[in-house]
N, C-alpha and C positions, 0 to 999 in steps of 0.2 A: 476940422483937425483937432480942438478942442478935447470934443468928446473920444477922439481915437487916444488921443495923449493922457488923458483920465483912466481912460481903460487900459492901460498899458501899467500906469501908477500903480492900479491896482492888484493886476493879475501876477505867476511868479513865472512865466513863461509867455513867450506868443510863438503863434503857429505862423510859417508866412510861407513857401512854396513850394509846390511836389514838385515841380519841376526849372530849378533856377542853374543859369550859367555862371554863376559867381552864390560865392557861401556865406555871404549878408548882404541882402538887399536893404533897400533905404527905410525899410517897415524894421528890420534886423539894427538899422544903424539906430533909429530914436530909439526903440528898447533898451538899447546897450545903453542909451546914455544915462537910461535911468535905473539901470544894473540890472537888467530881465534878458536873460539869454533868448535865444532862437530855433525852433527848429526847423529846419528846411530839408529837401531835399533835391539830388541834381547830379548829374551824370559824370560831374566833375569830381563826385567823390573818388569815384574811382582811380584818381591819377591825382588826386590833392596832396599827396604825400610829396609828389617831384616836385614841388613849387616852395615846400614851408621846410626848411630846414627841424621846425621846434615844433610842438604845439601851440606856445605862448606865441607864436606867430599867425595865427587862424584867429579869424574872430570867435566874438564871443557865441559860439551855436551848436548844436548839433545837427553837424552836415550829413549825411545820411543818403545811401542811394536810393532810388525812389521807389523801391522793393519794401524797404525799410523802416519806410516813415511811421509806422506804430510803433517800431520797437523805439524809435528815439524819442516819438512822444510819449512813450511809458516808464521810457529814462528816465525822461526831465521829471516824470510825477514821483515815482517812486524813490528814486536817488537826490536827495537832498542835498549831498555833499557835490554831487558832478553838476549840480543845475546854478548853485554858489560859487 
């Protein structure tokens, strides 16, 4: 766990799953705590809007349908401001 926690330190993103039923998993939660977003993807995006009144209420990630998942990991590279 060590070494997974090092490498998280370091990098400005992590990738964690094509396919999740919730939009941060526990890989999602230690990132955030060390300010590194997520991206994931999962079926749920499709209907994540009925659940979160705000955005400030989603965790920290780029939730993504799972059609999608390059375009959010090209987000996170290329948009510096949306990955902050």
């Amino acid at each position: 766990n060590e070494k997974i926690i090092e490498a998280i330190k370091e990098t400005d993103f992590v990738i964690d799953s094509l396919y999740s039923d919730i939009s941060l998993g526990t890989l999602g939660i230690e990132a955030a705590s060390f300010g590194k977003p997520t991206v994931l993807a999962g079926y749920l995006h499709d209907t994540v809007g009925k659940y979160f009144s705000s955005t400030k209420s989603i965790s920290p990630a780029c939730y993504v349908h799972p059609n999608n998942i390059e375009e959010g990991i090209e987000k996170m590279i290329t948009n510096h401001e949306y990955r902050n």
